[in-house]
C-alpha positions in Angstrom: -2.0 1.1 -3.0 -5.0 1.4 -5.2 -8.5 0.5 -4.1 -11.9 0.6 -5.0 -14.0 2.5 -2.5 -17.5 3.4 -2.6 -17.9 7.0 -1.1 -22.0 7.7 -1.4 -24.6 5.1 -1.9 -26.8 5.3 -4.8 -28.3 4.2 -8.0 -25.4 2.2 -11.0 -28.1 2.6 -13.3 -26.8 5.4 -16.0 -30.3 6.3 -16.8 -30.5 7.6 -13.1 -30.5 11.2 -12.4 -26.7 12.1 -11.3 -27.7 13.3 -7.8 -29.1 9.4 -7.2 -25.7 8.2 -8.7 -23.9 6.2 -6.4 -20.3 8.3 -5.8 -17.5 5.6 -6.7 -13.7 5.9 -7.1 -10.4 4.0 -7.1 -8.3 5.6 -4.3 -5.0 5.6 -2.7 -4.8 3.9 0.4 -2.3 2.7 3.1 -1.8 -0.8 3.7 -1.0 -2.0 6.9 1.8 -4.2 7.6 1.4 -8.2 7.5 0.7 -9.7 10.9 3.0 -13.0 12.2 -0.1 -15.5 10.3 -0.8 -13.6 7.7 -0.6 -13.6 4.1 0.2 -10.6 1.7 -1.2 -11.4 -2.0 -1.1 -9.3 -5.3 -4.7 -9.8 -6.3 -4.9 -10.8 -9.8 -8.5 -10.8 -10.8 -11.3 -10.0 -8.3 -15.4 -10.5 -10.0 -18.3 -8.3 -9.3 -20.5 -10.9 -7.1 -24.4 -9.7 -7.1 -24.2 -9.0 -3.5 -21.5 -5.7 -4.3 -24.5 -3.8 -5.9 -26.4 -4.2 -2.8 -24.0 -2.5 -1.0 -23.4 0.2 -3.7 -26.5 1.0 -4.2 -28.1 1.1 -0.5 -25.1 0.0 1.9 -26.7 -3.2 3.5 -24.6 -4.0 5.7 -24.6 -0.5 7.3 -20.8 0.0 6.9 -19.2 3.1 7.8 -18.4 5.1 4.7 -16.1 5.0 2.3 -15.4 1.3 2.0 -13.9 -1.2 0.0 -15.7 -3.9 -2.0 -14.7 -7.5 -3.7 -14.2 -10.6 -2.5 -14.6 -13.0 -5.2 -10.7 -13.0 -5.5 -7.8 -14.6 -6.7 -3.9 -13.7 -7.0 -0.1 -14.7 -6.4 1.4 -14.7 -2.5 4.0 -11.7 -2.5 4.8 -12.1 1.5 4.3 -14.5 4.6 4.1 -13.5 8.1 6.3 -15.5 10.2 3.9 -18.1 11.8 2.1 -18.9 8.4 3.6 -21.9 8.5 0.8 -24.5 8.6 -0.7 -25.1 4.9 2.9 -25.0 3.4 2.1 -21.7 1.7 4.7 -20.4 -0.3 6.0 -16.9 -1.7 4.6 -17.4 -5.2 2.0 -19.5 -4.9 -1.0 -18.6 -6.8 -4.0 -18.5 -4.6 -7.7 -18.0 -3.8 -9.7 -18.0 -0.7 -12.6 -17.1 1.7 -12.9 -13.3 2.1 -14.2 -14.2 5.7 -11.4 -15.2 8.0 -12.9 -17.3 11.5 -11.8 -16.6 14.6 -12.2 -20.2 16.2 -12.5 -18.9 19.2 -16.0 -17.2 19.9 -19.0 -19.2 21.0 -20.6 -20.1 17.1 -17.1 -20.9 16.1 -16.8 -24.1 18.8 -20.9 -24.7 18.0 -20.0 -25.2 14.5 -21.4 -22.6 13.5 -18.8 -20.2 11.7 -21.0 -18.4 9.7 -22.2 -16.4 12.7 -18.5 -16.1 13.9 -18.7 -12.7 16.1 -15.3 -11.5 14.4 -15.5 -12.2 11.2 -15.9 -9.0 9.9 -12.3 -8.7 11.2 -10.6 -9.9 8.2 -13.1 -8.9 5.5 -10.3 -7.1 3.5 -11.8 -5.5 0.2 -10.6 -7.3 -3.1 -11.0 -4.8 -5.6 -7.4 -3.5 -5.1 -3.7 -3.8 -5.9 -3.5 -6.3 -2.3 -5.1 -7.9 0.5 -4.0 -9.2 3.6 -5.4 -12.7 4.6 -4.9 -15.0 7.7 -3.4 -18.1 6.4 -6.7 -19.9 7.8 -8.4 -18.0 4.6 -5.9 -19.1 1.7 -5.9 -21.8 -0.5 -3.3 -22.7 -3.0 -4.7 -23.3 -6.7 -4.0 -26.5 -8.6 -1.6 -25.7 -11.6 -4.3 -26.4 -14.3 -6.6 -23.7 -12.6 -6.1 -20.2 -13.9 -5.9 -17.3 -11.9 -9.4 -15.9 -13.4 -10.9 -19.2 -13.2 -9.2 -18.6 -9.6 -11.4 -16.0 -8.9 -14.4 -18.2 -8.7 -13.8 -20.5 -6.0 -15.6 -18.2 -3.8 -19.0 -18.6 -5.9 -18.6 -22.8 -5.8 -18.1 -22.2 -2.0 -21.6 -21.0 -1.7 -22.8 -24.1 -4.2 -21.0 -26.0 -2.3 -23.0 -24.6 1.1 -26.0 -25.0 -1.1 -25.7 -28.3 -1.6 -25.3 -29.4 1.9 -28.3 -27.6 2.7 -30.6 -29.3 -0.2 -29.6 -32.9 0.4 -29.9 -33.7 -2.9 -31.8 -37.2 -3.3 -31.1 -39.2 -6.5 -33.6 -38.5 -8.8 -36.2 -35.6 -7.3 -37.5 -32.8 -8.9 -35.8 -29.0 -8.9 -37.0 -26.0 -9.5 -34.2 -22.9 -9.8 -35.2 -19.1 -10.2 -32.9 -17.1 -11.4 -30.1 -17.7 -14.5 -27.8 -15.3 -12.9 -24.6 -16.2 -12.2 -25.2 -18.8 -8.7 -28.1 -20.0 -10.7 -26.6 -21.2 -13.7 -23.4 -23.2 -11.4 -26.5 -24.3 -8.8 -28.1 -25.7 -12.1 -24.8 -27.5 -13.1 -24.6 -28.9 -9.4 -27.9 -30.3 -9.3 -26.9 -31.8 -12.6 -24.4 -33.4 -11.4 -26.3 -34.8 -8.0 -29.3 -36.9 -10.4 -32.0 -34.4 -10.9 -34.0 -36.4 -12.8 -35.7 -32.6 -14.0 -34.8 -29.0 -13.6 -36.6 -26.4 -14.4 -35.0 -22.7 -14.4 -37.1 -20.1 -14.0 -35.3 -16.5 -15.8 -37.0 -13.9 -17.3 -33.9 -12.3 -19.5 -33.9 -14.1 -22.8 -30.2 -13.9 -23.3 -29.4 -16.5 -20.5 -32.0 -18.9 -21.0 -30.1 -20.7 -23.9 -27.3 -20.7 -21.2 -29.3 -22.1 -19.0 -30.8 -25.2 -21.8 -26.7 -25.3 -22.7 -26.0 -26.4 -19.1 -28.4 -29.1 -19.1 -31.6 -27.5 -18.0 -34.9 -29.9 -18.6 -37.2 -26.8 -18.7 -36.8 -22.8 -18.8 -39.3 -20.7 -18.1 -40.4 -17.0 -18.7 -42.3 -15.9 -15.8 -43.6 -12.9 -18.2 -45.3 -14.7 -20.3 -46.6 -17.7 -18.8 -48.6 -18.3 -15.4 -45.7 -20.0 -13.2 -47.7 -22.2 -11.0 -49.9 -23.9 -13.8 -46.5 -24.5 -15.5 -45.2 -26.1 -12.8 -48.4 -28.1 -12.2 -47.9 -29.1 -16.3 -44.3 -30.1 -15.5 -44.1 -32.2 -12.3 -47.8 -33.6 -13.1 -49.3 -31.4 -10.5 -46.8 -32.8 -7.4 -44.2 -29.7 -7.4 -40.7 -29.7 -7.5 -38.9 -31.4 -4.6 -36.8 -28.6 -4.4 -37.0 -25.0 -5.1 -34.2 -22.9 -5.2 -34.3 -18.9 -5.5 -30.5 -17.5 -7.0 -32.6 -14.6 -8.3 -32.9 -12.1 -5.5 -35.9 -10.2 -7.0 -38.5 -9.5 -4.7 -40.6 -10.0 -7.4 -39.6 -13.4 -8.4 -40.2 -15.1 -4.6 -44.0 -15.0 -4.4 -44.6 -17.8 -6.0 -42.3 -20.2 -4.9 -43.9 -21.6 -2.0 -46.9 -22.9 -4.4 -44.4 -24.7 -6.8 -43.3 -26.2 -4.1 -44.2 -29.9 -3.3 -45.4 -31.3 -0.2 -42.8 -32.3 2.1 -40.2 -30.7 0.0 -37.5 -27.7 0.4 -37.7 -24.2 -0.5 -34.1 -22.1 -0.3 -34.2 -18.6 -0.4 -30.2 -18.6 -1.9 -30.1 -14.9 -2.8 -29.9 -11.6 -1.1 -32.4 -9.6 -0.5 -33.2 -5.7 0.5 -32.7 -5.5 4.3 -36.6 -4.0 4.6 -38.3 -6.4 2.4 -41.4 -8.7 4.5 -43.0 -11.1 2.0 -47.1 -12.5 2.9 -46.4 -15.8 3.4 -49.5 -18.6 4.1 -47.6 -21.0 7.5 -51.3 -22.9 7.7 -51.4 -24.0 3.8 -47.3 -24.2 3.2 -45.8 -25.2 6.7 -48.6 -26.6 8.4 -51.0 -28.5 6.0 -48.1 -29.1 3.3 -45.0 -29.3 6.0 -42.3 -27.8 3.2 -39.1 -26.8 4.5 -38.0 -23.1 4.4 -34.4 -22.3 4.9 -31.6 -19.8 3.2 -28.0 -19.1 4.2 -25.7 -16.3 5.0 -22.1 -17.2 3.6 -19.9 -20.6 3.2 -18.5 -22.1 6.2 -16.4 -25.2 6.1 -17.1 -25.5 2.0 -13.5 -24.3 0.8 -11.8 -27.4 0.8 -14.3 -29.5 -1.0 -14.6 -26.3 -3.7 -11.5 -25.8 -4.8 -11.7 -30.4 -5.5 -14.4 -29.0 -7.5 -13.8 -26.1 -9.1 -12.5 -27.4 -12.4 -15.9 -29.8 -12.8 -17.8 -26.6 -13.8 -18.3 -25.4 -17.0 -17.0 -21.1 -16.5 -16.2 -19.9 -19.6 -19.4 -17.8 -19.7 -18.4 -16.6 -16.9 -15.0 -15.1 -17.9 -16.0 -13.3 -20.8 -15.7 -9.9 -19.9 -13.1 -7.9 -17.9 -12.4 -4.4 -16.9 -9.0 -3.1 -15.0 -9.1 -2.0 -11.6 -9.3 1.5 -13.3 -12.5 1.3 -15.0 -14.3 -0.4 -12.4 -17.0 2.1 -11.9 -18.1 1.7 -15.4 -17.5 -1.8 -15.2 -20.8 -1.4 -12.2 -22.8 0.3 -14.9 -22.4 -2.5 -16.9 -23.1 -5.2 -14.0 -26.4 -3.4 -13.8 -27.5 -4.1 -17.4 -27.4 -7.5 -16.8 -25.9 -8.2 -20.2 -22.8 -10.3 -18.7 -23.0 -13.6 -16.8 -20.4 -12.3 -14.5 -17.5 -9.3 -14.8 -14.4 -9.9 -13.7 -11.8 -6.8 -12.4 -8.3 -7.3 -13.6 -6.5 -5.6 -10.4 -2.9 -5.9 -11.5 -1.2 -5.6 -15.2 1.7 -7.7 -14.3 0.0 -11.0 -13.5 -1.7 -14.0 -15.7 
């Protein structure tokens, strides 16, 4: 079958000199049969997530070269081992799912902790291809109204989802969200939704802050152009926000959250970052004298099933504007890295929706 596969680590910028260039391809590769709980599916539409470009562009996760990428993924069920019997999946069924599959059986797994499950990595099958195989544990079946490329972004409400158990969202507080990225602008629409009674989103490209005022924010900022901390001081009458939530991932944009940040409140570092990056940060004034709350997270454990009940309560079609085929994917990566899309979405099939 056809996968994406990055073979040398490097820049996706085109102005980059071509020795810096990351070395990318679509390959032929054999697929392995499907195992007794398995589930074979014909990926329909896979979406660059901003975490891919970390790997392309340094390989943070330290895997072993080439590799496959994608896991933002949606597509049609094509085969079913013999013991995936126990969600009623059928051949047929259009689907979507967490690119992690838990074992159950390791020690995090029975301290409810999945996210650190030690085999995880197991069934981390790379989405940016013709197939994947899945455990049936990992597959969820899409409601009829939901399209297959609206499909592709249950993954992303998964980790909205895990966001917003970890802010506790109280009725009324304040929020502060950097970054009008992609998990920005659906963290915006979840706070919305939870009675923020103000956001504030904090982006420095002018082509997604009217996104960001469209999907209800209170106040967008430009960090460029303004000092951020006496903003925040005009806008939450010198208190902070309750809650501060980075989507951004810029090592740039994260200095200044913890003074934006109210007494007593939360501060959520919800991005990646690079692997070597140490940031100052003041524990007498922010954790001691203040007492905020600092706190990010890794991926989505136990989120799936309330996502997909809320998939369709988000507003995506700025999200689906723009698709490549699996063919074009490398210069569908130049494009990411312009930053000109919300999101871009690989079409991996012809054949399907």
């Amino acid at each position: 079958m056809r996968q994406f596969q990055l073979i040398k680590p490097g820049s996706i910028r085109r102005e980059a000199p071509a020795e810096e260039q990351a070395v990318m391809k679509v390959a032929d590769v054999d697929l392995r049969e499907v195992g007794p709980e398995e589930v074979k599916i014909k990926v329909a539409y896979c979406a660059i997530c901003g975490s891919d470009p970390h790997a392309v562009i340094s390989n943070t996760f330290g895997w072993e070269l080439p590799f496959g990428l994608g896991h933002e993924t949606s597509g049609i069920i094509v085969e079913l081992g013999e013991k995936a019997i126990n969600k009623g999946l059928q051949v047929g069924d259009r689907v979507a799912g967490n690119f992690l599959g838990f074992c159950g059986k390791c020690y995090y797994c029975q301290n409810g902790q999945q996210q650190f499950c030690s085999h995880a990595e197991e069934y981390n099958f790379p989405g940016f291809g013709e197939y994947i195989i899945w455990n049936e544990a990992q597959v969820y079946k899409l409601p009829d109204h939901i399209s297959l490329k609206k499909g592709c972004m249950l993954e992303p409400i998964s980790i909205i989802t895990r966001l917003m158990d970890k802010v506790q969202m109280q009725f009324g507080q304040r929020v502060a969200i950097s970054g009008g990225g992609p998990i920005g602008l659906l963290a915006l629409q979840a706070i919305k939704m939870n009675g923020s009674s103000c956001v504030a989103v904090i982006e420095p490209n002018a082509a997604r802050r009217p996104i960001a005022e469209k999907y209800g924010a209170d106040y967008v900022i430009d960090p460029t152009s303004c000092d951020l901390v006496k903003e925040a001081e005009k806008i939450t009458d010198g208190l902070g926000f309750d809650v501060v939530i980075d989507c951004s991932g810029s090592v740039h944009a994260v200095y200044n959250l913890p003074a934006i940040t109210a007494k007593g409140g939360k501060l959520i570092y919800a991005a990646q970052y690079p692997n070597d990056f140490e940031m100052p940060y003041n524990l007498s004034k922010y954790c001691y004298l203040n007492e905020i709350s600092v706190t990010g997270f890794f991926v989505a454990p136990y989120a799936y099933p309330r996502a997909i009940q809320m998939l369709d309560k988000f507003n995506l079609d700025d999200y689906m504007q723009k698709v490549y085929p699996l063919e074009e994917i490398v210069e569908a990566f130049h494009e990411q890295a312009t930053g000109k899309y919300l999101k871009i979405i690989i079409k991996c099939n012809d054949d399907i929706e």
